[in-house]
N, C-alpha and C positions, 0 to 999 in steps of 0.2 A: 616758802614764797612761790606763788605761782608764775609760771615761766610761758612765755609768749614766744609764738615763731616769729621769726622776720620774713614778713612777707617776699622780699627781696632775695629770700633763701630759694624759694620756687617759684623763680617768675612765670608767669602765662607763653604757652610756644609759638613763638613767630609765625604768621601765619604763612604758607607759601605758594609765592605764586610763577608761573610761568609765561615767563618773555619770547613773541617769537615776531615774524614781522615778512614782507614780501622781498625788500631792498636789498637782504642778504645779509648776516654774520658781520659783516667788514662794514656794514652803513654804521653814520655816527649816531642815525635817528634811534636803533635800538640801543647802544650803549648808551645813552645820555636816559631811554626808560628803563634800562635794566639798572644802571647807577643808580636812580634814583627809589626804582620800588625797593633796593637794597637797602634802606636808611630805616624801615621799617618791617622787612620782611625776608625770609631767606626765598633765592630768586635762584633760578634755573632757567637759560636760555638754550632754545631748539630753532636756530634758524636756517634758512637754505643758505646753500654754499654758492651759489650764484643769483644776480636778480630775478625775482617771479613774478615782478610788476604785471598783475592785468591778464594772471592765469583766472581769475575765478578760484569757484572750489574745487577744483579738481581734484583728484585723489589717484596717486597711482597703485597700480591692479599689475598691468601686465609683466613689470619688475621687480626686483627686489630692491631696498633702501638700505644707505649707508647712514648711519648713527656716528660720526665719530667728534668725537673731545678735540677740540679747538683753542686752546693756549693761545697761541698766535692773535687770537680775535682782539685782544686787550683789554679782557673782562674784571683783570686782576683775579681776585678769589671768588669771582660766580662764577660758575660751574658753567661754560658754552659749548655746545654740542651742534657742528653741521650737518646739515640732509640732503643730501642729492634727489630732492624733492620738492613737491608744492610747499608753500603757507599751510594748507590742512594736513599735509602728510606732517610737517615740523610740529605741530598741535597733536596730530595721534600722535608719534612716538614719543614726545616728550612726555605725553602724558603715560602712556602705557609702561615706557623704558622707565621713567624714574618716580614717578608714583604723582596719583590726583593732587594737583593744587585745590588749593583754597579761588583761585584767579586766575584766567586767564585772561594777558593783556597785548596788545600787538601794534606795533611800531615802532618809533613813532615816523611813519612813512612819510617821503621826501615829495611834498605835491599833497595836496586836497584830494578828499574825497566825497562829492557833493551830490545829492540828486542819481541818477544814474548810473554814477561810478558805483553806487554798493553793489550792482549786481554783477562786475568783473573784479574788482578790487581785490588783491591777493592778498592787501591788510584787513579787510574786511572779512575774507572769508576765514582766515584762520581766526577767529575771532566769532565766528558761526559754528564753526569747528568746534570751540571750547562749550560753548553755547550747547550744540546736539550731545555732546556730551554730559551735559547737566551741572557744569561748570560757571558761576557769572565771568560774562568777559564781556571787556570792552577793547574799540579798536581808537588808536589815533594817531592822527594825520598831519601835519602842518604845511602851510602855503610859503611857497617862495618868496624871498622878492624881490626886485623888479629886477634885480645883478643876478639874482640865482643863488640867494645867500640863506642860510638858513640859521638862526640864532635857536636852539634849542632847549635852552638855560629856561624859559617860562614856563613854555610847555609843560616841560618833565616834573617842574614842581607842582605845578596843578594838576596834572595825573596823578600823583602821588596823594595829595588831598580827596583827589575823588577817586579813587581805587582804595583808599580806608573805611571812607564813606558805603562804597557798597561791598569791602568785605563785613560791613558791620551792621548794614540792613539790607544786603541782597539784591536780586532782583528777581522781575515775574518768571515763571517760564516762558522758553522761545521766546526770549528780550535780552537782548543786547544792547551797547552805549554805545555811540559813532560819536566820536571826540575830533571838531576839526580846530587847529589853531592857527591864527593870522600869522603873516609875513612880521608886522612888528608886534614889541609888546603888547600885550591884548590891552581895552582901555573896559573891558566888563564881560561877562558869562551871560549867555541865552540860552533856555530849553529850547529847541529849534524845531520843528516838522521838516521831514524830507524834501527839498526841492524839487524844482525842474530841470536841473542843470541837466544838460546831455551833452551828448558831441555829435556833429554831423557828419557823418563819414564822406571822404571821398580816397576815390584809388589812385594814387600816381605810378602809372605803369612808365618804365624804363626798360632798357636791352643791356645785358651783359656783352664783353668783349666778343664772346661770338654769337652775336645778334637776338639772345633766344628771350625772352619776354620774364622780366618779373614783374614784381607788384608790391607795393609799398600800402599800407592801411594808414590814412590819414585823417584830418577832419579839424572843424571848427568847435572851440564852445560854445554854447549859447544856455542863458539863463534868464527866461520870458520872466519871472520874479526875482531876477536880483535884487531888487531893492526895497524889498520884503523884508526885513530884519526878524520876520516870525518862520523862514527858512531856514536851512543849515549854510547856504550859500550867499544870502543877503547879508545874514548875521556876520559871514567870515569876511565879507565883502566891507563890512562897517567896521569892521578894528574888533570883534567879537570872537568869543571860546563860544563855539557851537556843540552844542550837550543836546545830541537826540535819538530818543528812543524806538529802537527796533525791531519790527515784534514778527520775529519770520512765522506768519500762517499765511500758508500758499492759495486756499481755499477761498473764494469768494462769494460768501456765502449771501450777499443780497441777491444772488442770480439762483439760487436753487432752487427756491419754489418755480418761479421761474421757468427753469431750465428743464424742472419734473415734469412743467407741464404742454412740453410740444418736441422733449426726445423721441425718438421712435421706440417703439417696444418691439419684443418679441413676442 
């Protein structure tokens, strides 16, 4: 009688990916995505040990970095690991200390990330990070609201639907996913283009107890397209899961002919 394996004998290996985020180890934003990429994948989290909201990609150079095993964090049985570092530093060493995922994913950061913000966002950059590595990653964000309350519970399951999705068709090179979610339950999903949202800076300068000048960096938002629902910022503005695609080429390459022809030569 011929005899058949059970497929079930050798199942397929989990694929793995790595959780890391700006907010810090101890935010609930990243437990609630490391919980949840766990349901489908084995998960290793690498995040800073203190907030790095709004470093950029920074990378540090001039010190050395601490790696260490984090229990405390409340990860249960995922492996969490603090860095006394950037979002990108937590991205290289996770990846180098404990071997290439399959994904790299990041947050889910406390506040939006819209228009402008991608270019300082510490959720974003570690998530860039995984990206120059040749890693798919995506970054995501969620909006407060209006108490300052964050419900993470939707979020996390829709990350989880779309991080299978693109472990399972990928993405381009230098393209990444900027994942933003509304304050309430989302009421639909939009592919979004980048916004305009920015912030307007102003300095409020103050005196310490003995008179000597500091400075506070401040500023207003503003979003000339809010209400564009074909933005990332309209869309989150409308009750929307803003899904858009990020294609870091730095190169602007309709100015080259251009540009070739009134540089000065040698």
């Amino acid at each position: 009688m011929a005899r058949y394996a059970d497929p079930m004998s050798n199942p397929a290996p989990r694929p793995r990916i790595l959780v890391a985020n700006d907010d810090g180890i101890f935010s609930p934003g990243i437990k609630a995505l490391a919980q949840a990429m766990s349901t489908f994948a084995d998960v290793t989290v690498s995040a800073p040990d203190v907030e790095q909201s709004a470093v950029g990609h920074g990378i540090t150079i001039r010190r050395p970095l601490r790696f260490k095993h984090t229990a405390s964090a409340g990860f249960g049985d995922i492996p969490a690991y603090r860095v006394d570092g950037t979002p990108a530093d937590c991205v290289v060493l996770g990846v180098h200390l404990t071997g290439q995922p399959d994904l790299v994913v990041s947050g889910i950061n406390l506040g939006p990330n819209l228009g402008d913000d991608l270019t300082h966002s510490g959720t974003v950059a570690a998530a860039i990070e995984g990206m120059s590595l040749g890693i798919p990653a995506i970054a995501f964000s969620q909006q407060a609201t209006p108490a300052g309350e964050y419900d993470f519970a939707p979020g996390a399951a829709y990350a989880a639907r779309l991080a299978q999705e693109v472990l399972t068709r990928g993405l381009p090179p230098r393209t990444l996913l900027n994942v933003n979610f509304p304050a309430l339950p989302p009421r639909g999903v939009r592919v979004t283009r980048v916004g305009e949202h920015r912030w307007e800076d102003r300095i409020v300068t103050r005196h310490d107890p003995e008179g000597r000048e500091y400075h506070w960096v401040a500023g207003t938002s503003t979003a000339p397209d809010a209400h564009d629902e074909g933005t990332d910022y309209g869309a989150v503005d409308a009750g929307l899961i803003s899904v858009t695609p990020v294609r870091i080429d730095l190169t602007a390459r309709d100015l080259l002919g251009e540009l070739a022809g009134y540089v000065p030569q040698l």
